[in-house]
Each structure stands twice: as C-alpha cells, then as structure tokens.
PyMOL commands that place a pseudoatom at each C-alpha (Angstrom):
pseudoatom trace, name=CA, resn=UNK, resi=1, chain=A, elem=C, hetatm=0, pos=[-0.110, -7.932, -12.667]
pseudoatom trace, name=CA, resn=UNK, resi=2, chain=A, elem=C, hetatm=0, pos=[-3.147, -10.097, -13.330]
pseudoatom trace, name=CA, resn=UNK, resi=3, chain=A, elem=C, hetatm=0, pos=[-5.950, -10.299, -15.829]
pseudoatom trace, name=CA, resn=UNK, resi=4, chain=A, elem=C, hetatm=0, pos=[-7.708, -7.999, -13.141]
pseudoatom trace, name=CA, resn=UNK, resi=5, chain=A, elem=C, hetatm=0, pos=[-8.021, -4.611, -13.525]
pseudoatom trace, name=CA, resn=UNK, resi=6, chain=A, elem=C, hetatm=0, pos=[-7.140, -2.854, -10.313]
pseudoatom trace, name=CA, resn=UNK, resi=7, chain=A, elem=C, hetatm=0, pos=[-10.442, -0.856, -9.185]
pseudoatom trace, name=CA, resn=UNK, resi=8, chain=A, elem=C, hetatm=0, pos=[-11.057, 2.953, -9.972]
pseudoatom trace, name=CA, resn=UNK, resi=9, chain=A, elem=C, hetatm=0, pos=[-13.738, 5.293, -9.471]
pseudoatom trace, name=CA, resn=UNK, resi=10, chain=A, elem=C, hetatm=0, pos=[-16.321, 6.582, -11.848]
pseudoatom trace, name=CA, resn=UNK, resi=11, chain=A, elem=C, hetatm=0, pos=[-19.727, 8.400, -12.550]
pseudoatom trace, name=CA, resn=UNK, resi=12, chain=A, elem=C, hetatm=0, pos=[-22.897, 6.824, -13.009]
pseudoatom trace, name=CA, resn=UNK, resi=13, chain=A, elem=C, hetatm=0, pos=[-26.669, 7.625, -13.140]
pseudoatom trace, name=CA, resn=UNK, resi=14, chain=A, elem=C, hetatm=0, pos=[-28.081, 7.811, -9.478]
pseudoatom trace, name=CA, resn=UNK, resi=15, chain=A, elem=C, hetatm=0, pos=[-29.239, 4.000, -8.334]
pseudoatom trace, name=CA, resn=UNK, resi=16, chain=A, elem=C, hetatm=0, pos=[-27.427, 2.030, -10.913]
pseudoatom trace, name=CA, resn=UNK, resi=17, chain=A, elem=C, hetatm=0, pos=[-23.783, 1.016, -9.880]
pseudoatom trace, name=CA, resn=UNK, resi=18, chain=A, elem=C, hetatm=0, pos=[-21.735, 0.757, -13.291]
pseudoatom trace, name=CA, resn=UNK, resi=19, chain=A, elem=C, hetatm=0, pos=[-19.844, -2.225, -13.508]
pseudoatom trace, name=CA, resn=UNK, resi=20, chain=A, elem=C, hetatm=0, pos=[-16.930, -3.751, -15.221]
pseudoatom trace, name=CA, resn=UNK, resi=21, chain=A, elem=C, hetatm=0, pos=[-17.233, -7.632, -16.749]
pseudoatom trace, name=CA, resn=UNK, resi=22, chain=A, elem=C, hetatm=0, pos=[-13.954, -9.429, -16.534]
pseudoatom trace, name=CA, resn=UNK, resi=23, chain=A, elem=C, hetatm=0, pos=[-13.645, -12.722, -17.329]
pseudoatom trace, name=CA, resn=UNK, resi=24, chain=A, elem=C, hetatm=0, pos=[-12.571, -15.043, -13.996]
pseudoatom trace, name=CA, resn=UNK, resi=25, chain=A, elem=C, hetatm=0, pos=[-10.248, -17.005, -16.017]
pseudoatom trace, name=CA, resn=UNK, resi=26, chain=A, elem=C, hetatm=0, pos=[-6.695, -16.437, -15.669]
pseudoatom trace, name=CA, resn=UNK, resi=27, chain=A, elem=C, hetatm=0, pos=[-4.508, -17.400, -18.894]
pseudoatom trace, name=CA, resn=UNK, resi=28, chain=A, elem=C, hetatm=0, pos=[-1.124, -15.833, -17.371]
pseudoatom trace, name=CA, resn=UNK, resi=29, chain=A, elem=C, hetatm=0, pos=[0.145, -12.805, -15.585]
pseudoatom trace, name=CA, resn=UNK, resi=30, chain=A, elem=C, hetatm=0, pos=[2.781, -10.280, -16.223]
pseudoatom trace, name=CA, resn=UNK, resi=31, chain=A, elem=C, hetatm=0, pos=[5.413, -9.328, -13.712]
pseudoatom trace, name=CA, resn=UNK, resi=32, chain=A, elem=C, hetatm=0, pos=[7.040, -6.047, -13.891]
pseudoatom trace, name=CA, resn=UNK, resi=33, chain=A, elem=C, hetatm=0, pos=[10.540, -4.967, -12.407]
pseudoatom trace, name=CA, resn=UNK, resi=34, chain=A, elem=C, hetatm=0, pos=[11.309, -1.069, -12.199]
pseudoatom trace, name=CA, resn=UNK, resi=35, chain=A, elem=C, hetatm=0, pos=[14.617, 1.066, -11.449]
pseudoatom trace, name=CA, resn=UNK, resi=36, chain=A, elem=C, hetatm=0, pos=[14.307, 4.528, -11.151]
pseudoatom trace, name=CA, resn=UNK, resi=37, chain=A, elem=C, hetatm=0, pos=[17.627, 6.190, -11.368]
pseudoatom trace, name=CA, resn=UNK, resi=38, chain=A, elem=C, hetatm=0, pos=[18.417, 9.572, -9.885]
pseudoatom trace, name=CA, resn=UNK, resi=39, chain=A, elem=C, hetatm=0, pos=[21.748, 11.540, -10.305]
pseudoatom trace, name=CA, resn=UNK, resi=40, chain=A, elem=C, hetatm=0, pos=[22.126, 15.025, -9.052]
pseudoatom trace, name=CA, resn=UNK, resi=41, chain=A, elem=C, hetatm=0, pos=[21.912, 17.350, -11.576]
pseudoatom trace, name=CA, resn=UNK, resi=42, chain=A, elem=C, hetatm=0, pos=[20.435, 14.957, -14.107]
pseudoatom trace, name=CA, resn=UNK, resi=43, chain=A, elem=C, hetatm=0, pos=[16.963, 14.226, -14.984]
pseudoatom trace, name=CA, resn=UNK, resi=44, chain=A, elem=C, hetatm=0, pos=[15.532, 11.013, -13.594]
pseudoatom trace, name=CA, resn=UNK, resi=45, chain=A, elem=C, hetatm=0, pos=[15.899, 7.640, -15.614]
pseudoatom trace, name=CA, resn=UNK, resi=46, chain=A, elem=C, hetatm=0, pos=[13.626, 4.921, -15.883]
pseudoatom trace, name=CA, resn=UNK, resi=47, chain=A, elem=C, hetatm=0, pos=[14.221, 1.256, -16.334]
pseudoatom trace, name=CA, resn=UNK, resi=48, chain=A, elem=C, hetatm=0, pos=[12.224, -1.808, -16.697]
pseudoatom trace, name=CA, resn=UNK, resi=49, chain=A, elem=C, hetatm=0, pos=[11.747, -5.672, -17.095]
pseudoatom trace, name=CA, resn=UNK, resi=50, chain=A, elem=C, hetatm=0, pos=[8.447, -7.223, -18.061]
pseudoatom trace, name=CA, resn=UNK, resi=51, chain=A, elem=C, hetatm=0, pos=[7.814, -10.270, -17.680]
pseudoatom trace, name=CA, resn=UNK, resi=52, chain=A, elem=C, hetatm=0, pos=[5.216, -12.886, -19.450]
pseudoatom trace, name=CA, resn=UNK, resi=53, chain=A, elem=C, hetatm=0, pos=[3.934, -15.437, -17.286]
pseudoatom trace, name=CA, resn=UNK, resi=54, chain=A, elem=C, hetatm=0, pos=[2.072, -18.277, -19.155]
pseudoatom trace, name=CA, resn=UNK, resi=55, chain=A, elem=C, hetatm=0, pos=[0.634, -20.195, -16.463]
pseudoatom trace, name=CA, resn=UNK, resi=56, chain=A, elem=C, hetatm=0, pos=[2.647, -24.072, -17.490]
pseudoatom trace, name=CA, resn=UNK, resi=57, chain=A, elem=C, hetatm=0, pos=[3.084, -25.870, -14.622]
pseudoatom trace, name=CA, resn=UNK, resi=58, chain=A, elem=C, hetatm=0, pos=[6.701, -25.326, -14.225]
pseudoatom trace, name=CA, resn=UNK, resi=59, chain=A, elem=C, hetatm=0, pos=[7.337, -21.961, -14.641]
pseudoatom trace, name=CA, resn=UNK, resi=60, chain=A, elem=C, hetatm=0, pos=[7.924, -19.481, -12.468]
pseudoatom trace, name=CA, resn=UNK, resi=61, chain=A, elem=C, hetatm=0, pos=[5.345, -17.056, -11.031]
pseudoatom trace, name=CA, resn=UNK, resi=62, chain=A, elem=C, hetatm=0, pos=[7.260, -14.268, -10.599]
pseudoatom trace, name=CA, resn=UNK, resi=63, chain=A, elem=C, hetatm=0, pos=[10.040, -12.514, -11.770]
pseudoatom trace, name=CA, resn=UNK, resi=64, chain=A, elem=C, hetatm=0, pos=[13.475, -14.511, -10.116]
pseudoatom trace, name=CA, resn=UNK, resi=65, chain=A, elem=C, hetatm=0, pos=[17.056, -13.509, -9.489]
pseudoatom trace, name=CA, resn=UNK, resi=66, chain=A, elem=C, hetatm=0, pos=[18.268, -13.641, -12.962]
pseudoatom trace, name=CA, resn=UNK, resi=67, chain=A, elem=C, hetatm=0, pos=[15.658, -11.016, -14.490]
pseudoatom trace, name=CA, resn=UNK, resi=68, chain=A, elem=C, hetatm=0, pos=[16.061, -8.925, -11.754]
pseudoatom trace, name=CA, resn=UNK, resi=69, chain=A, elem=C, hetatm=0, pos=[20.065, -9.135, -12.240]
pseudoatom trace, name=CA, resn=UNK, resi=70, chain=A, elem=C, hetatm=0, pos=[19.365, -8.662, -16.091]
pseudoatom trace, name=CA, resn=UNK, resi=71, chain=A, elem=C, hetatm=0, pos=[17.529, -5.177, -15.393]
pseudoatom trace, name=CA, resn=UNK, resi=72, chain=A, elem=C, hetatm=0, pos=[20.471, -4.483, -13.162]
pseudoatom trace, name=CA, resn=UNK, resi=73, chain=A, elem=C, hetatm=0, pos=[23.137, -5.281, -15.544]
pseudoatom trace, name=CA, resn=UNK, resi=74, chain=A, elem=C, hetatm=0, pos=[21.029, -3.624, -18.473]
pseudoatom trace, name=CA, resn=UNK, resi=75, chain=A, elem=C, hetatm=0, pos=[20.648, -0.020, -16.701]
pseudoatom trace, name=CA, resn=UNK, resi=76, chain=A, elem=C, hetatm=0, pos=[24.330, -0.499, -15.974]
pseudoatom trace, name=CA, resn=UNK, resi=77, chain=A, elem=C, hetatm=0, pos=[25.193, -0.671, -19.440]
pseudoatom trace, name=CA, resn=UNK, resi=78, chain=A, elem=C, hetatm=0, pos=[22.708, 2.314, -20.109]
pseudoatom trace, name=CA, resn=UNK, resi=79, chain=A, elem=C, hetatm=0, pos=[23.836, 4.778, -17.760]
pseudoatom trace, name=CA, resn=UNK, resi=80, chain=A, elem=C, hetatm=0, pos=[27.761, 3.572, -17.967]
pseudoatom trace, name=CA, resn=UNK, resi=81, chain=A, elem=C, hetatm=0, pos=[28.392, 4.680, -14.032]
pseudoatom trace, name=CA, resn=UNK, resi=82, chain=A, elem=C, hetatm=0, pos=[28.662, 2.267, -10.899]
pseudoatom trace, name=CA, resn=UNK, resi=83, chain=A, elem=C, hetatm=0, pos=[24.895, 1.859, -9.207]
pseudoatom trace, name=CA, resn=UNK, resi=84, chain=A, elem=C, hetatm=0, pos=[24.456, 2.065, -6.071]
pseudoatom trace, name=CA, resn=UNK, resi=85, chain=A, elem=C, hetatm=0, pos=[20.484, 0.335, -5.551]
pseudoatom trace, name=CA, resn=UNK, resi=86, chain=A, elem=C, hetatm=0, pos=[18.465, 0.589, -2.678]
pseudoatom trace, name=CA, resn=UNK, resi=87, chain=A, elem=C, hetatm=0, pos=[16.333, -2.104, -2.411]
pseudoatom trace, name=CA, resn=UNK, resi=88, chain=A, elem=C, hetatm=0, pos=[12.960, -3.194, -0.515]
pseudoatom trace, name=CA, resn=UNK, resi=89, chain=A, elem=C, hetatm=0, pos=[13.306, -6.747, 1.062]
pseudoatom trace, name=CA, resn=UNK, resi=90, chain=A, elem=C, hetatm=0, pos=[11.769, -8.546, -1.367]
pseudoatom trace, name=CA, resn=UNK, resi=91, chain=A, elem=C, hetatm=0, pos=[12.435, -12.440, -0.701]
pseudoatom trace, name=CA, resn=UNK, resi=92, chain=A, elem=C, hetatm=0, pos=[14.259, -12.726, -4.357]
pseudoatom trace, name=CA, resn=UNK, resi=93, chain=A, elem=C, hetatm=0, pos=[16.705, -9.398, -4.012]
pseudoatom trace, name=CA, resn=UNK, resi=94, chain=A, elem=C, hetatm=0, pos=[17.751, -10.861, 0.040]
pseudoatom trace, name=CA, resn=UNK, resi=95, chain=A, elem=C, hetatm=0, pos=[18.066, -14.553, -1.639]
pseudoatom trace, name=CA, resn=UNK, resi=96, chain=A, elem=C, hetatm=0, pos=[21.600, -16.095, -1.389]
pseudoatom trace, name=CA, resn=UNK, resi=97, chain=A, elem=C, hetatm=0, pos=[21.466, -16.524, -5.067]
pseudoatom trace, name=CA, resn=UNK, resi=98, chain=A, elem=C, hetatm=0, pos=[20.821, -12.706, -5.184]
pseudoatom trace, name=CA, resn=UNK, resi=99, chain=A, elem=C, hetatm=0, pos=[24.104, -12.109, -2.763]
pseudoatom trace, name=CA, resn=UNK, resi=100, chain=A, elem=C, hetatm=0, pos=[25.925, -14.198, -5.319]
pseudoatom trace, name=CA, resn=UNK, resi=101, chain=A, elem=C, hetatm=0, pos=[25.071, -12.281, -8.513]
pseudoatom trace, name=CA, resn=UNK, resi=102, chain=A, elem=C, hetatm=0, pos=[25.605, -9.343, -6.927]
pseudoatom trace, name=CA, resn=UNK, resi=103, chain=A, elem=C, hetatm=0, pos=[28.775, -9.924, -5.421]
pseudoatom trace, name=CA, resn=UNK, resi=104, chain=A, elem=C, hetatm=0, pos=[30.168, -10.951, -9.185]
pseudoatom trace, name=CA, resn=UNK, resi=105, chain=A, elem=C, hetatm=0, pos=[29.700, -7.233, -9.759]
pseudoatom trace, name=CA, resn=UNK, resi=106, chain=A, elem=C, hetatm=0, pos=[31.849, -4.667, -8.714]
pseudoatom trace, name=CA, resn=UNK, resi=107, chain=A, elem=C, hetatm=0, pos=[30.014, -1.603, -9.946]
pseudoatom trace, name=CA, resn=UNK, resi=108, chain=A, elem=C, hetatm=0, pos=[27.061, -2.897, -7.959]
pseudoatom trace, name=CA, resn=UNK, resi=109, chain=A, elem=C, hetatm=0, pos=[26.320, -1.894, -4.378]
pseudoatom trace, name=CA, resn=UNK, resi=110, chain=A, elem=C, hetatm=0, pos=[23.167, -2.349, -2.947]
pseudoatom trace, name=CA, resn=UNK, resi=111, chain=A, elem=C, hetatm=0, pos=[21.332, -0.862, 0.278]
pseudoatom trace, name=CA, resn=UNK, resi=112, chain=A, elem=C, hetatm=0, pos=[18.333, -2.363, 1.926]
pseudoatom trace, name=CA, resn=UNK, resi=113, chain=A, elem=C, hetatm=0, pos=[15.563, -0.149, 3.072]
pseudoatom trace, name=CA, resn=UNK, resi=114, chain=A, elem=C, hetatm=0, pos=[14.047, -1.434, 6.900]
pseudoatom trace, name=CA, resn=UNK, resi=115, chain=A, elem=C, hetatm=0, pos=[11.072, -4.123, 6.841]
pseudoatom trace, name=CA, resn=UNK, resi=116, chain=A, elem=C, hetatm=0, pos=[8.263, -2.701, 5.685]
pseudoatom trace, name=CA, resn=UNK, resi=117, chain=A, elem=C, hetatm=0, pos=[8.891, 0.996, 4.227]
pseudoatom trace, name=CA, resn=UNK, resi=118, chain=A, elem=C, hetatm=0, pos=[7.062, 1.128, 1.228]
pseudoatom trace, name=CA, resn=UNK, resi=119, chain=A, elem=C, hetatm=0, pos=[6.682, 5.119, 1.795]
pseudoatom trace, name=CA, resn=UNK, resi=120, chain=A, elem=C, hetatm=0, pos=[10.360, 5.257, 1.396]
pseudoatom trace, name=CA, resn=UNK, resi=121, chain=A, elem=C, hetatm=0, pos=[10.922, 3.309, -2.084]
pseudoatom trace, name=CA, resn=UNK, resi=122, chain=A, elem=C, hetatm=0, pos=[10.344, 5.857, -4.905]
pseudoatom trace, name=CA, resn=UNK, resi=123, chain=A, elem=C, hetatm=0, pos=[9.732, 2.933, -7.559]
pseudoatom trace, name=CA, resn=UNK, resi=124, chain=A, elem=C, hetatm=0, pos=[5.982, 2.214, -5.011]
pseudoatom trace, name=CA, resn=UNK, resi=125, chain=A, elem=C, hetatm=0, pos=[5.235, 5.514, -5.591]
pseudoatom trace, name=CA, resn=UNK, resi=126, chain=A, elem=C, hetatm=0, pos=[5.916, 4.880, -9.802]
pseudoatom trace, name=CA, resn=UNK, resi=127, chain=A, elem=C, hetatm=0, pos=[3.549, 1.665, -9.236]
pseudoatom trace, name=CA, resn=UNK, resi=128, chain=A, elem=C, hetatm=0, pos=[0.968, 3.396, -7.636]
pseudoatom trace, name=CA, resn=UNK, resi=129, chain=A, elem=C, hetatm=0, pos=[0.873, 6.143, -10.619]
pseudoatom trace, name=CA, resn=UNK, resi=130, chain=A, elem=C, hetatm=0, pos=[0.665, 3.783, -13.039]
pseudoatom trace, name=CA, resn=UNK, resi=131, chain=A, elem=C, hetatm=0, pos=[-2.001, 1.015, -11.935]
pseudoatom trace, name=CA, resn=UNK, resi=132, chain=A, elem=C, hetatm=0, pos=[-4.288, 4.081, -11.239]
pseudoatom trace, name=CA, resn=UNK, resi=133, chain=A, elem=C, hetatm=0, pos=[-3.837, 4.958, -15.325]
pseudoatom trace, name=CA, resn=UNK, resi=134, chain=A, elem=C, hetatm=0, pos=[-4.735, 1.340, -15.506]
pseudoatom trace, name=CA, resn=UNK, resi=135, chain=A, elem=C, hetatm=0, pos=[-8.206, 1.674, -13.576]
pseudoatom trace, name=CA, resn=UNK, resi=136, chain=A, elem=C, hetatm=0, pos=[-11.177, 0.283, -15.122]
pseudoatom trace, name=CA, resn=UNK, resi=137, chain=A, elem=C, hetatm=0, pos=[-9.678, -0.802, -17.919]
pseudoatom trace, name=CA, resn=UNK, resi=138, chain=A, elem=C, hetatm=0, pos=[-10.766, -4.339, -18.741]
pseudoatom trace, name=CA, resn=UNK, resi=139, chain=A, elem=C, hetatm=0, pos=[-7.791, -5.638, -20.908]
pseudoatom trace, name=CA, resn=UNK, resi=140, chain=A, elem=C, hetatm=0, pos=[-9.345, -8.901, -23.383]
pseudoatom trace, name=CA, resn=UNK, resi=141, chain=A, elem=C, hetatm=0, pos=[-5.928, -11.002, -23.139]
pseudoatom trace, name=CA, resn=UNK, resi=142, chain=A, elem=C, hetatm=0, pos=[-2.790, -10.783, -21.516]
pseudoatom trace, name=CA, resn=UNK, resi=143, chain=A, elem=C, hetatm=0, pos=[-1.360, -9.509, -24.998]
pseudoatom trace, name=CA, resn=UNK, resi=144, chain=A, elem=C, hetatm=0, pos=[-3.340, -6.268, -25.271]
pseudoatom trace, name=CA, resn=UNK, resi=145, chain=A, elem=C, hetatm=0, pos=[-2.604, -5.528, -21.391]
pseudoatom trace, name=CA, resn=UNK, resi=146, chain=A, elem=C, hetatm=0, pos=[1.143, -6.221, -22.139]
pseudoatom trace, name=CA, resn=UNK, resi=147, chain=A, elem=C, hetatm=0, pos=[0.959, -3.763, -24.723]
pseudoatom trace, name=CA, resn=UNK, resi=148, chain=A, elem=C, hetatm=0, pos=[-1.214, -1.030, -22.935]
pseudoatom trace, name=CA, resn=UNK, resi=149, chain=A, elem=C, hetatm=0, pos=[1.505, -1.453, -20.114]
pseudoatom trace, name=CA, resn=UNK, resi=150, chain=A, elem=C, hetatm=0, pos=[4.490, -0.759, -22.435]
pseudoatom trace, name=CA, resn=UNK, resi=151, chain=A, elem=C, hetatm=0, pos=[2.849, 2.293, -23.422]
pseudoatom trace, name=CA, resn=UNK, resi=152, chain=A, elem=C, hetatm=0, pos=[2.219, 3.525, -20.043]
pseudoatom trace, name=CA, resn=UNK, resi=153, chain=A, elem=C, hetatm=0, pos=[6.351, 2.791, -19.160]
pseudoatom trace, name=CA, resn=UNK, resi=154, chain=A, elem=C, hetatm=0, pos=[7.573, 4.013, -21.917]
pseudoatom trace, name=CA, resn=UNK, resi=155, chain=A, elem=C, hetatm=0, pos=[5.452, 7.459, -22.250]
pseudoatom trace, name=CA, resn=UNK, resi=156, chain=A, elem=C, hetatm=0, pos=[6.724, 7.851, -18.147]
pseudoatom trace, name=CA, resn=UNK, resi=157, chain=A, elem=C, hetatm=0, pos=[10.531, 7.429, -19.231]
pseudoatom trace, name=CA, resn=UNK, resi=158, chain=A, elem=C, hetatm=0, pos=[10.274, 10.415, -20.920]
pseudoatom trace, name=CA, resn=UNK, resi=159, chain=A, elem=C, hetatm=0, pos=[8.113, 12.856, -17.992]
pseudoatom trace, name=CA, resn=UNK, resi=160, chain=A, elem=C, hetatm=0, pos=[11.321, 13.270, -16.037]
pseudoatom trace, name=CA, resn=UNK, resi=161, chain=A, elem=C, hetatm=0, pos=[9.190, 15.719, -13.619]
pseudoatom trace, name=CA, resn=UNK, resi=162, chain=A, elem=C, hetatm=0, pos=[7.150, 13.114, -12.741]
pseudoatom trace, name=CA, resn=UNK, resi=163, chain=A, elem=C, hetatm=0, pos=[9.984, 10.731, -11.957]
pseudoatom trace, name=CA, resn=UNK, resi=164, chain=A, elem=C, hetatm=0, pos=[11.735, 13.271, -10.147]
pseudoatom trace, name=CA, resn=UNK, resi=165, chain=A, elem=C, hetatm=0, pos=[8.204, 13.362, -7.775]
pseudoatom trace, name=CA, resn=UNK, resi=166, chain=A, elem=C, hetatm=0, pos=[8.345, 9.848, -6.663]
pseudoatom trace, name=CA, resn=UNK, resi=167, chain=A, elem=C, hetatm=0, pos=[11.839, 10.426, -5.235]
pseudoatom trace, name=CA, resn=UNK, resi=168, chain=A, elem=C, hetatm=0, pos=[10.498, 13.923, -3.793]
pseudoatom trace, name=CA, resn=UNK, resi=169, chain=A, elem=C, hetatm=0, pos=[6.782, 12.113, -2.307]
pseudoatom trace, name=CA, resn=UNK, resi=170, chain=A, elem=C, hetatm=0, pos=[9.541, 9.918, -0.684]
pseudoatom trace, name=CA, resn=UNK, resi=171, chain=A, elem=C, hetatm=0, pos=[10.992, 12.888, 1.891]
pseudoatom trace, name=CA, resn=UNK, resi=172, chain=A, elem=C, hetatm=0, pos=[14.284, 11.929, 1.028]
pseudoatom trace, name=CA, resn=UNK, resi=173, chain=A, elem=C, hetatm=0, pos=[16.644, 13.682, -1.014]
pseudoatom trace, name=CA, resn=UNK, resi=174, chain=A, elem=C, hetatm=0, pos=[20.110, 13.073, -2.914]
pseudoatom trace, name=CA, resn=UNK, resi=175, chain=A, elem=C, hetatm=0, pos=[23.106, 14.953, -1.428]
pseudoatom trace, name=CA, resn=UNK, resi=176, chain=A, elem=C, hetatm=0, pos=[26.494, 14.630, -2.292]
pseudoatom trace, name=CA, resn=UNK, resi=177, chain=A, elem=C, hetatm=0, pos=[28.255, 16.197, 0.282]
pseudoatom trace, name=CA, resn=UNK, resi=178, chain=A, elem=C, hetatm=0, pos=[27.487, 12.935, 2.955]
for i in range(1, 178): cmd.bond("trace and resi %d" % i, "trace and resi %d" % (i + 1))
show_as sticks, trace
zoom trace
C-alpha cells in the first residue's frame, strides 16, 4: 500500500467536486501479507504480516520469500495443525527460493490456483473489503496509515462471519469427504 488513498465515493454540493489533498511525495510504503484459514466446523482465522518499507536504496520493495515463510510458519504455530495453502502465482510464492522453504516443511503443502483467478482467492476478496474502509482517507505519514491498517486487521480477525464470506463470494466450498 502507498501513501495514496485508494479512491471512494462521496456527496457533495451540486457543481463543486470535493476533493482530497495528498501530498505527491512518497516517504515509504507498507506491504501486507494475509492467510485466511478455514476449517470445517470452525470459525474462520485470520493471519497477517505487515511490512514497513522505507524507501533506502537497497531494500526491498515488497514483501520476499522469508516474510511470506514467516507468516506461514507463524499461523502454523497458531493453529498447531498441518496447512495445506492455496496460493495465487505471485512471482515470490512460485520462486525457487519459495520451493526451497517450503519443501523444509513437512506440515506445509501448498496448491496453486490457475493464472489469473483472482475471483477464486478468498484473501482478494479480504483486500477488497478492507481498502474500501480505507477510501478517502488521507493518512499524514506512513506511521498513522500503519496504525489505521492494524486496526482495520485486527477488528476483522475477530468478525468470523465476514471471513467466512470471502471464502463463500469465492463459489467454492470446504468438503471433507473428497
């Protein structure tokens, strides 16, 4: 996520087109790695990374194989049962790095969706929800949106309904018996 706010609707007086002043300068970013885990039975879990981008010449601008295998690892140790992940094809979870990580764990199995199936990945649908709670709001430095974001994840981990819906918008459902 950027310093930009992503663009909502609103009212305003007939003629006169409210607008938003962010500044153009960008002092960072913040990347943002979700799991949502569903168990039959159980309500829905959520599980997140954030990540603080700087801007330094060096550093990475995204989030790489080793915070993605962190969140992994962590929602392991949360949950205490084998995972079984289905992922989108994002360049860093296909990476041989990735395959590496991965294949050091044994409770880990992971699934690839097809190409491009965004309407099939539950955690899009979580994304979606929560940058349009974000609309129009014109965070003043990366700290305040980091914050503002926490708040948003965390209040979500506990609306297991809601969870529960972004596996349901998806058409697909868990079933043991296959």
């Amino acid at each position: 996520m950027t310093g930009r706010p992503p663009k909502g609707r609103t009212w305003g007086r007939r003629g006169i087109t409210p607008t938003v002043r962010v500044s153009g300068r960008s002092r960072g970013r913040l990347s943002v790695a979700g799991l949502l885990c569903f168990k039959p039975g159980l309500p829905a879990r959520l599980c997140y990374r954030l990540r603080r981008h700087t801007g330094r010449k060096d550093e990475r601008r995204s989030l790489g194989e080793s915070d993605y295998i962190r969140l992994l690892d962590g929602a392991h140790q949360l949950l205490k049962v084998p995972l079984i992940v289905v992922w989108d094809r994002l360049n860093t979870h296909v990476s041989k790095a990735m395959q590496a990580l991965v294949a050091e764990r044994e409770w880990l199995t992971i699934v690839l969706l097809p190409g491009y199936a965004p309407e099939l990945n539950p955690v899009e649908g979580m994304w979606a929800y929560i940058k349009r709670s974000l609309a129009n709001l014109g965070a003043r430095t990366l700290s305040k949106l980091e914050t503002l974001l926490r708040r948003r994840l965390k209040a979500l981990q506990y609306r297991h309904a809601i969870l529960d819906g972004f596996l349901a918008g998806t058409g697909l459902a868990l079933d043991r018996s296959n």
